[in-house]
RODO-2510 file (C-alpha; in nm, 4 decimals, decimal comma):
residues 362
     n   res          X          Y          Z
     1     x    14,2130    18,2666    15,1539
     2     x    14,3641    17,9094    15,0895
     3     x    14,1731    17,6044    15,1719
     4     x    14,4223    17,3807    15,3936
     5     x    14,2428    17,0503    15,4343
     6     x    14,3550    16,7594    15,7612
     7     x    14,2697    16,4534    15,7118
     8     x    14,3625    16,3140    16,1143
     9     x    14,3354    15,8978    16,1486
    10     x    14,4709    15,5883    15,9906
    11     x    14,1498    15,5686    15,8266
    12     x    14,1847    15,8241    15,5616
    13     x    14,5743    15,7174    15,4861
    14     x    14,4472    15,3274    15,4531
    15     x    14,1075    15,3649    15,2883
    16     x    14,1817    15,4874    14,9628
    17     x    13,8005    15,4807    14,8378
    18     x    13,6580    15,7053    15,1998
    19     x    13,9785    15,9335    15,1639
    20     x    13,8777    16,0022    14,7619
    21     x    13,4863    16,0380    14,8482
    22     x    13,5719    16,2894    15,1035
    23     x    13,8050    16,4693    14,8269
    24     x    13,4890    16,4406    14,6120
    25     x    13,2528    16,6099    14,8578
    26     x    13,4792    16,8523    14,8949
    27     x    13,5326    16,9519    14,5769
    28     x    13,2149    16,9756    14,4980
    29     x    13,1903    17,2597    14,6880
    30     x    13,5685    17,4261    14,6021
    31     x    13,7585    17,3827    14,2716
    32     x    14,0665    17,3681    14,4384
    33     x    14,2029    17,2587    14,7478
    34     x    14,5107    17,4069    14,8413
    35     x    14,6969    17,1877    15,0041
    36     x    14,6272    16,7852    15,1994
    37     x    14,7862    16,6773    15,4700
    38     x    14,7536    16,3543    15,6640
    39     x    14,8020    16,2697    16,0513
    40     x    14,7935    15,9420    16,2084
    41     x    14,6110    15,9791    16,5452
    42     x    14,9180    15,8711    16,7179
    43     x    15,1101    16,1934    16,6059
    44     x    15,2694    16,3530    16,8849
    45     x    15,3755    16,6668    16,6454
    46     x    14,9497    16,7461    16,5527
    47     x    14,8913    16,9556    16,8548
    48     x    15,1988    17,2144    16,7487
    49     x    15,0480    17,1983    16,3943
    50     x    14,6957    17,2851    16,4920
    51     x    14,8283    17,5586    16,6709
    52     x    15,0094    17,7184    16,4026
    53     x    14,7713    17,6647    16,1838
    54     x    14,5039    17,7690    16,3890
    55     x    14,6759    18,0981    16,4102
    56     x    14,7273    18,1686    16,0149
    57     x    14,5354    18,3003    15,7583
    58     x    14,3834    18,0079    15,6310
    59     x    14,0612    17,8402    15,5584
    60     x    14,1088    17,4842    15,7631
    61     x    13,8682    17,1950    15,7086
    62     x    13,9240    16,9214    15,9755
    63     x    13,8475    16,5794    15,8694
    64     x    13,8730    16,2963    16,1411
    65     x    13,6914    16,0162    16,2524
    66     x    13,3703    16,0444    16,5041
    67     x    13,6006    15,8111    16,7166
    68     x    13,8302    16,1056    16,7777
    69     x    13,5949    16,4331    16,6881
    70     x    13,5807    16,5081    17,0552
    71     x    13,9551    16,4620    17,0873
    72     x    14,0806    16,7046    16,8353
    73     x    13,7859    16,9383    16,9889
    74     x    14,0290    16,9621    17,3256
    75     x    14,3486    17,0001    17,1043
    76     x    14,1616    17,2829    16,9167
    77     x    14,0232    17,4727    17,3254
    78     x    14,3744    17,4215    17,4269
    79     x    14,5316    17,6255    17,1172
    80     x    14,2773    17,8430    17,1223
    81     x    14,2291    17,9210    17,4721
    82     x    13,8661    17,7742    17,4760
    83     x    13,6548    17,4663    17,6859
    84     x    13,3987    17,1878    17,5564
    85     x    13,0249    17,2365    17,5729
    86     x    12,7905    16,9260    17,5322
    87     x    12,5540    17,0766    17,2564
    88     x    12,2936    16,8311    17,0915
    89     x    12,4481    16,5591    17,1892
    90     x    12,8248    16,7106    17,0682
    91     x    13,1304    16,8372    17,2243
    92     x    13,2348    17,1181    17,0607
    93     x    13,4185    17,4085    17,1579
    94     x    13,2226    17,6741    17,3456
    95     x    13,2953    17,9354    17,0885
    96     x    13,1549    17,7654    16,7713
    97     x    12,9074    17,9907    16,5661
    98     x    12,7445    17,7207    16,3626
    99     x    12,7313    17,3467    16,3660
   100     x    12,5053    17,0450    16,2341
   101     x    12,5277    16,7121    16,3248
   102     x    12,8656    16,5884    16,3077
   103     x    12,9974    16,9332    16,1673
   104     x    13,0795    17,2492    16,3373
   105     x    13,2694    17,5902    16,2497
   106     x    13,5092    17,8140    16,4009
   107     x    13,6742    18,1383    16,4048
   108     x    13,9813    18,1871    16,5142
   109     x    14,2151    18,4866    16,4961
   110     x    14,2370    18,5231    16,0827
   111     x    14,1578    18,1380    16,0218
   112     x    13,8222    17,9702    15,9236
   113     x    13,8173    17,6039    16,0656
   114     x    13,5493    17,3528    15,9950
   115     x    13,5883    17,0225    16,1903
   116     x    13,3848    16,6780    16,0813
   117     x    13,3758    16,3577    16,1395
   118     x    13,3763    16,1285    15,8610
   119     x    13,3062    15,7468    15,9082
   120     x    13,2712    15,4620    15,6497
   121     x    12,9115    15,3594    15,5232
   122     x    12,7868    15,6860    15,7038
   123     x    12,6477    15,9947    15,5554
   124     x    12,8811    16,3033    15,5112
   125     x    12,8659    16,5997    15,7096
   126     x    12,7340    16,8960    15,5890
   127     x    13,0233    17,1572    15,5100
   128     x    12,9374    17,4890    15,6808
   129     x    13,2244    17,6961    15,5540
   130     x    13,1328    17,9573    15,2429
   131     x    13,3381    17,9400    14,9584
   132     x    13,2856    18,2532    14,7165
   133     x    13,1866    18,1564    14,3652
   134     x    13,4516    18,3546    14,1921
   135     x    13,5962    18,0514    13,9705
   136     x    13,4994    17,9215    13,6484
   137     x    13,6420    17,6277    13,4394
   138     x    13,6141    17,6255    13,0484
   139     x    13,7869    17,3837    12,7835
   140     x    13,9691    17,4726    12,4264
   141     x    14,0581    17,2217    12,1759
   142     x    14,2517    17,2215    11,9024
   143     x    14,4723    17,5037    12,0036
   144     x    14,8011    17,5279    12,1587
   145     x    14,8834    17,7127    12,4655
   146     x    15,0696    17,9777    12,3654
   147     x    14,8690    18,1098    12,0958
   148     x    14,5465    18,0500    12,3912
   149     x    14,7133    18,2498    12,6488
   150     x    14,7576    18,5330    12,3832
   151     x    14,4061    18,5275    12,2529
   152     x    14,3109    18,5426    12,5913
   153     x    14,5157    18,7817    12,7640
   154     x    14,3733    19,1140    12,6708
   155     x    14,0251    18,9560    12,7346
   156     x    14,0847    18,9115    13,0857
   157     x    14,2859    19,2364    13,1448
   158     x    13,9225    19,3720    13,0664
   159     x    13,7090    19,1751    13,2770
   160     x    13,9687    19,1605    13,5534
   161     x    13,9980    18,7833    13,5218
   162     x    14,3148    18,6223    13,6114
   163     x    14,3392    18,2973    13,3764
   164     x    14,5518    17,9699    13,4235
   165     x    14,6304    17,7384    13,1207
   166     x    14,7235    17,3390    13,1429
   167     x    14,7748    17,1159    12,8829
   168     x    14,5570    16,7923    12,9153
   169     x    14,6523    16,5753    12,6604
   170     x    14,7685    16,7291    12,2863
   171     x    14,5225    16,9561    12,1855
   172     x    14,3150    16,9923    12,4882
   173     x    14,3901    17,2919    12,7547
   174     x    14,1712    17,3185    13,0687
   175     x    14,1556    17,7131    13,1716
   176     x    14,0573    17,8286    13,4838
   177     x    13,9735    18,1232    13,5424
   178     x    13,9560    18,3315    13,8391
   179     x    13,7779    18,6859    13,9080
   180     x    13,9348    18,9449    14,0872
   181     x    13,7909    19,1997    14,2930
   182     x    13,5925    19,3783    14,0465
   183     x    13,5817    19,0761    13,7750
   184     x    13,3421    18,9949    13,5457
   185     x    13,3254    18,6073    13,5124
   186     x    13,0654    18,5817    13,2608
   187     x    13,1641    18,8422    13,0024
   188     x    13,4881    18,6923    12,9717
   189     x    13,3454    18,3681    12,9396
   190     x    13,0763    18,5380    12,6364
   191     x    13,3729    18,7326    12,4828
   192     x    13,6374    18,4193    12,4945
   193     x    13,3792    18,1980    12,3310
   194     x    13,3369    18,5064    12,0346
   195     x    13,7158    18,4211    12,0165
   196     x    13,7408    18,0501    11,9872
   197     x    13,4224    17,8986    11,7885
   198     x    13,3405    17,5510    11,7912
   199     x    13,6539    17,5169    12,0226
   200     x    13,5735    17,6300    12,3614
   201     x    13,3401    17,4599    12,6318
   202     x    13,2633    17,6136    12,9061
   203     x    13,2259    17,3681    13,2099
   204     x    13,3779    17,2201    13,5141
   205     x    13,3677    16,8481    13,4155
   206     x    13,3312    16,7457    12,9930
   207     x    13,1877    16,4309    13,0631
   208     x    12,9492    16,6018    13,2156
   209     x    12,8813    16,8232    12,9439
   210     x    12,8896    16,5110    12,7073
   211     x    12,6118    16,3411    12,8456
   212     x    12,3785    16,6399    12,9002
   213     x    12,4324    16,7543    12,5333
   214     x    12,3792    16,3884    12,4484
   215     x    12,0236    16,3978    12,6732
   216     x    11,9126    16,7119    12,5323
   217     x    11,9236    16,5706    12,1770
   218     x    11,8661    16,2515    12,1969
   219     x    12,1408    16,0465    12,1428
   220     x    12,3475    15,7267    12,2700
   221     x    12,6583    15,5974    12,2691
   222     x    12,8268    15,2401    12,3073
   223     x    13,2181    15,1564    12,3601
   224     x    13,4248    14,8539    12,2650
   225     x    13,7523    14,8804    12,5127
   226     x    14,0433    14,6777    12,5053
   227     x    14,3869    14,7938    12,6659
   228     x    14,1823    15,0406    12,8712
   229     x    13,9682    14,7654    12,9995
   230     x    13,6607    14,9238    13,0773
   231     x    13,7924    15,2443    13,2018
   232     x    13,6094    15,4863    12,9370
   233     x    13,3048    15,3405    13,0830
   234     x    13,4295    15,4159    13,3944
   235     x    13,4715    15,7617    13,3351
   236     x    13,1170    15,7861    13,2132
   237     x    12,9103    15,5708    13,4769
   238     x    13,0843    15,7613    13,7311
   239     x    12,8746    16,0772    13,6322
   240     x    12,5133    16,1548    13,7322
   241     x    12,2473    16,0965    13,4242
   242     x    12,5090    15,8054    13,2355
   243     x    12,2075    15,5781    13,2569
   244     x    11,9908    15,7600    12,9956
   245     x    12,2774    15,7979    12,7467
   246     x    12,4551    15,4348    12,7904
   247     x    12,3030    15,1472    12,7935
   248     x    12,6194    14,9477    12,7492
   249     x    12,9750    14,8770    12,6706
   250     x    13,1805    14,5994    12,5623
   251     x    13,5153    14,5175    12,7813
   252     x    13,6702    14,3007    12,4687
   253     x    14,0329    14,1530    12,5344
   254     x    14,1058    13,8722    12,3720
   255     x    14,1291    13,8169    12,0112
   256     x    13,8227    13,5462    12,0178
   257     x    13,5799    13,7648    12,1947
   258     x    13,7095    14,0521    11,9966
   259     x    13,6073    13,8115    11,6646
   260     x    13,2378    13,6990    11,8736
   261     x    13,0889    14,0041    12,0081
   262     x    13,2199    14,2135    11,7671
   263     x    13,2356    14,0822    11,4183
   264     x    13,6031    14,1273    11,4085
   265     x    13,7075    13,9073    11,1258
   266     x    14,0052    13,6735    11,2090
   267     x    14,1728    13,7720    10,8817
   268     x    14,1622    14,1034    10,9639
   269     x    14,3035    14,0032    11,3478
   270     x    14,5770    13,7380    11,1479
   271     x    14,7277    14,0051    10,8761
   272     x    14,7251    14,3722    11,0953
   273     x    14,7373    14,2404    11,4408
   274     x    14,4767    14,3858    11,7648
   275     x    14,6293    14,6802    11,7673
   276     x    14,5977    14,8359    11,4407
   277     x    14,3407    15,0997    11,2470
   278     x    14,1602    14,8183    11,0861
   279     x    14,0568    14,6222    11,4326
   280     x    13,9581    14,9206    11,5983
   281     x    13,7427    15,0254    11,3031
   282     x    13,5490    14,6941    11,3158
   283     x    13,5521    14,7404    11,7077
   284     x    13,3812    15,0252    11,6551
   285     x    13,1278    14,9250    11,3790
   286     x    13,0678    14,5833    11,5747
   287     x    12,9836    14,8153    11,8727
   288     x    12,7325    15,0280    11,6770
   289     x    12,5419    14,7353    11,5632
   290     x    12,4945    14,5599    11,8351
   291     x    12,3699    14,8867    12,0366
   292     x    12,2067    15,0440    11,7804
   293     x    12,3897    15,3702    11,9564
   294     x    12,4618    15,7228    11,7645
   295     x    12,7965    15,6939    11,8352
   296     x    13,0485    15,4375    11,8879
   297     x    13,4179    15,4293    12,0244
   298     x    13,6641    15,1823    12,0283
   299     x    14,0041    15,1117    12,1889
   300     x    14,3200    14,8920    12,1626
   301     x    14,6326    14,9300    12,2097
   302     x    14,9864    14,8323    12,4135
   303     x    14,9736    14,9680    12,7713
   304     x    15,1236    14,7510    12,9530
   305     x    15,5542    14,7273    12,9927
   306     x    15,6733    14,4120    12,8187
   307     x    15,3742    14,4177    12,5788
   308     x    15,5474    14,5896    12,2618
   309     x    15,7295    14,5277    11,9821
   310     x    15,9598    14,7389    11,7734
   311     x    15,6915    14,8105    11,5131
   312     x    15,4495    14,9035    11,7974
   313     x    15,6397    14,9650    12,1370
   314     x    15,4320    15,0077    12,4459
   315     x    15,2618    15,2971    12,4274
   316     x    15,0750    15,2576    12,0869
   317     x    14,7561    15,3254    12,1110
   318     x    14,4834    15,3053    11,8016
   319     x    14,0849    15,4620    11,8737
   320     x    13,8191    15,4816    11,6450
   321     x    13,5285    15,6788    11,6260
   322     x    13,1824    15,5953    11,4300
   323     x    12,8563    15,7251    11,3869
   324     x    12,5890    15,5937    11,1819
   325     x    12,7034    15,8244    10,8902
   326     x    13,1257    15,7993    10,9417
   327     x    13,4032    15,6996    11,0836
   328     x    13,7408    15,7597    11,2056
   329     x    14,0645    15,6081    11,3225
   330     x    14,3808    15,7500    11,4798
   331     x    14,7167    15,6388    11,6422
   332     x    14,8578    15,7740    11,9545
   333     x    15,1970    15,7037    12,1013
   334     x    15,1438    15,7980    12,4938
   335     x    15,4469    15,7751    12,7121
   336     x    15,4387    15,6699    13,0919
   337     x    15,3219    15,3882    13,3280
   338     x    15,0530    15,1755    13,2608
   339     x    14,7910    15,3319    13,3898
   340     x    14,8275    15,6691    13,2697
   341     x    14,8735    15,5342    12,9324
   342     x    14,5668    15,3916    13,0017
   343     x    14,3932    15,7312    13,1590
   344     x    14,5509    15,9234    12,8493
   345     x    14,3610    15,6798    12,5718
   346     x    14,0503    15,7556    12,7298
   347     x    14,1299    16,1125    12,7077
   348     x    14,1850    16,1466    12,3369
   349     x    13,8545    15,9132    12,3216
   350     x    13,6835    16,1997    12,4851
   351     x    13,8248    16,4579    12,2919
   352     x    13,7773    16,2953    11,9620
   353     x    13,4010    16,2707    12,0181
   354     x    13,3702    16,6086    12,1009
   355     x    13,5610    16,7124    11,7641
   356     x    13,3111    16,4524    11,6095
   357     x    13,0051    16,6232    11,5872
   358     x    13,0674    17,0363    11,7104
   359     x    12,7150    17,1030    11,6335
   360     x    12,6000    16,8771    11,9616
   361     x    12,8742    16,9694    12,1857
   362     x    13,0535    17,3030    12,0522
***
């Protein structure tokens, strides 16, 4: 069944940061959410699409404000026939099987509904619906999609697997894969990994992975951003257990603090320019040094529109890797807005310190 989620209230079209938590929370308990749609409580057009929806096939999660939880309650009796009851302290409809404080679920005809309210600053809801654990998520590198989807293929005709394929960034493709009836999830998952060696990763989120391979064995790692401005950080503090694998990173922008917290030597700024091999290989060795970290990555590059020049139009992109052993620099030429130039540097960061060291990660 498809997962159909409501958001219903200004709240969640406004509030970017409640509206992505919820998405979070969600998703921690789904890989994929089918579809999103929004209503402002002032929609005169959200009773007819409860009903309808109400009345379809469909797993519906309800998410609206505790403001208005009783108030969708009487939309949701009305299309299906049903009253309020006052149960620990909730109005809910009288036919509810299960509900928890500030959550309740419903069946209705062929649909699964679970309504919640959802406030800022509050605690979420616990999510009653089941969601079978059918789905698994695994990575390949260094492989391109076609040749992927043909290794694959016969694999998952055994173990009754249906796989999908998406390119992340060059040379990264995020499968997921999805048992069918009589699937086997983890003997594909044994027999794909045979396929691909030192290429395949099996696991919902790699920066995940990265930092509990990273814990297991013992190792740190430091950053020196520029264009991306603190986002590869980002992408790791954002992740449960980041403390005990980063102590720190360096956000360095300018030239100056490039040349004073890193050791970037202003000849080296003066003859190739920020955003070239050679300053991102100092970045990287000035970030190692002052961290004492296993590994070190560093960024610059042109992502904003303006910022280029014909040598190095916007887009341009130079990373370095380094452990305490070697190092390594490439350059990337992204195309798009800022931002996802931005989001696809820190991509190829991630992926190049995977390909770093396959004996940690791999």
């Amino acid at each position: 069944m498809k997962l159909h989620l409501i958001f219903i209230g200004n709240k969640f079209i406004y509030n970017k940061s409640l509206k992505e938590y919820i998405i979070r929370k969600v998703e921690q308990k789904v890989d994929f959410i089918d579809s999103i749609t929004y209503f402002k409580e002032s929609d005169n057009s959200l009773f007819l699409y409860l009903e309808n929806e109400l009345n379809s096939q469909i797993k519906l999660l309800i998410v609206t404000s505790k403001q208005h939880f009783s108030t969708i309650g009487k939309l949701i009796c009305t299309a299906t026939s049903d009253n309020q009851i006052l149960n620990d302290g909730m109005l809910i409809p009288s036919k509810v099987g299960i509900f928890e404080d500030g959550s309740y679920l419903l069946e209705h005809a062929s649909c699964i509904a679970n309504v919640l309210h959802v406030d800022e600053m509050q605690e979420f809801p616990e999510i009653l619906m089941l969601f079978e654990d059918s789905k698994a998520t695994v990575h390949v590198f260094d492989e391109d999609k076609e040749s992927v989807l043909a290794l694959l293929s016969p694999v998952a005709q055994t173990y009754e697997v249906k796989v999908d394929i998406v390119n992340i960034i060059d040379g990264w493709l995020r499968v997921d894969v999805k048992s069918k009836k009589y699937g086997n999830l983890s003997k594909f998952i044994t027999s794909a990994k045979k396929l691909l060696p030192n290429k395949f990763i099996s696991a919902s989120c790699i920066v995940s992975h990265i930092i509990g391979r990273l814990e297991v064995n013992n190792k740190k790692i430091t950053f020196a951003e520029s264009c991306t401005g603190g986002l590869l950080s980002y992408y790791f503090t954002k992740r449960n257990g980041a403390s005990k694998i980063l102590d720190g990173s360096l956000v360095t922008y300018s030239n100056e603090i490039k040349n004073n917290w890193l050791g970037v030597e202003e000849e080296i700024l003066k003859n190739f320019g920020a955003v070239s091999n050679e300053v991102v290989s100092q970045m990287s060795e000035g970030a190692i040094s002052v961290s004492n970290a296993d590994y070190s990555i560093s960024i610059s590059g042109v992502a904003g529109e303006g910022g280029g020049t014909e040598l190095k139009p916007v887009g341009t992109v130079y990373i370095g890797i380094r452990t305490k052993t070697n190092h390594k620099e490439i350059c990337v030429n992204l195309k798009g807005d800022r931002n996802y130039i931005q989001y696809q540097s820190v991509l190829f960061c991630i992926k190049m310190l995977l390909l770093t060291d396959k004996e940690i990660f791999f």
